[in-house]
Every structure is written in structure tokens, then in C-alpha cells.
C-alpha positions in Angstrom: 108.9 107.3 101.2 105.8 107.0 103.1 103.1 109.5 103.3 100.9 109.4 106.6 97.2 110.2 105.9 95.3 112.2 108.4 92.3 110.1 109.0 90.0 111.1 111.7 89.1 109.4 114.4 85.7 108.5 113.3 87.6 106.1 110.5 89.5 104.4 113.2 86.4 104.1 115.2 84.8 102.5 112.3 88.0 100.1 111.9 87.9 98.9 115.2 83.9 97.8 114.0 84.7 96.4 110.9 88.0 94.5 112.6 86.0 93.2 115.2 83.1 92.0 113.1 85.1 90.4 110.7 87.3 88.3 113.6 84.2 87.3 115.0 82.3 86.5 111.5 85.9 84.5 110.9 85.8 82.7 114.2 82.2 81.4 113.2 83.4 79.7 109.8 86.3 78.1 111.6 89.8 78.2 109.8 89.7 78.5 106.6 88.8 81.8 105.7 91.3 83.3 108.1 94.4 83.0 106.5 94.0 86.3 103.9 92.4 87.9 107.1 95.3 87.6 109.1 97.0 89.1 105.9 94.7 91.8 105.9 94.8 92.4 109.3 98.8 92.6 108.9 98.7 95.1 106.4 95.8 97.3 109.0 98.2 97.3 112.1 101.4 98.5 110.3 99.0 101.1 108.3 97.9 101.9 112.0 101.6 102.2 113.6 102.3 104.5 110.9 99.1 106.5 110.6 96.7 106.3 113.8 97.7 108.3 117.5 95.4 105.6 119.0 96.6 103.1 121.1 92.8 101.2 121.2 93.1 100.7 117.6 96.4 99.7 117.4 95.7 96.6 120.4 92.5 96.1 118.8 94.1 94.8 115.4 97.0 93.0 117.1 94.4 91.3 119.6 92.4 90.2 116.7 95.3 88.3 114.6 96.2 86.9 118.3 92.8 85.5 118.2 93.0 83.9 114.9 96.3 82.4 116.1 99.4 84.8 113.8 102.0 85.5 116.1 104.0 87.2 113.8 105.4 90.6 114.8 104.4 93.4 113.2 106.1 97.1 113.5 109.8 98.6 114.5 110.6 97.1 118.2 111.5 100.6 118.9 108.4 102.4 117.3 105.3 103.5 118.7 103.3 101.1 120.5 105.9 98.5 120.0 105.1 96.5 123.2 101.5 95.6 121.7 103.2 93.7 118.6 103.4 90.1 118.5 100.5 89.6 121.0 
């Protein structure tokens, strides 16, 4: 059973930072560091369909693994924000 947290919105806000800086540190260094980034960033967006009410976070996690080219879907097709996954 999962348990959702109640994180505030000033650790999403800072997740949206960190996700960013990370994409762009990764897009620097070229390919390959990304692949246990994308992983990572895999393992943020479903922690982020379960946990987070914000739709910014949620895009800006999916946009990011669209930049470093995973097209893999991620989330319920049926579950919150479901149109943002596979981006």
C-alpha cells in the first residue's frame, strides 16, 4: 500500500530547481551521464502523480526526461495528469 506524504509546496518548488539544474548540468556533459537521470527522473514523476496537487511539477519532470530523449510513459492513463505522460 502506498502512503502519500504531505510535502509542501516549498519542496516541490525546490524540485522543480534541482530537476531543472540537473537536466541542464546533464545536457552539458552530453549522453552519458543521463541514463540513471532519466531513471531518477522516472522514479520523481510517479512520486509526483502520487504525492504533488501541482500540475507545474508534474510537466516539469516529464519535460525534462523528454529533453534527454525517454519516451517512456510514466503514470495510470486514467490518473491525474495523465495527458502530460509520455511527452
Amino acid at each position: 500500500m502506498s502512503q502519500r506524504m504531505n510535502r509542501s509546496d516549498e519542496y516541490w518548488n525546490n524540485l522543480e530547481t534541482i530537476v531543472t539544474s540537473k537536466v541542464h548540468s546533464a545536457c552539458k556533459r552530453g549522453t552519458g551521464s543521463q541514463a540513471s537521470l532519466i531513471a531518477y527522473l522516472r522514479n520523481l514523476e510517479e512520486m509526483a502523480r502520487a504525492e504533488c496537487d501541482r500540475r507545474q511539477t508534474i510537466q516539469i519532470i516529464a519535460s525534462a526526461r523528454s529533453v534527454l530523449g525517454d519516451r517512456k510513459r510514466i503514470g495510470p492513463d486514467d490518473g491525474p495528469f495523465a495527458h502530460t505522460s509520455g511527452l
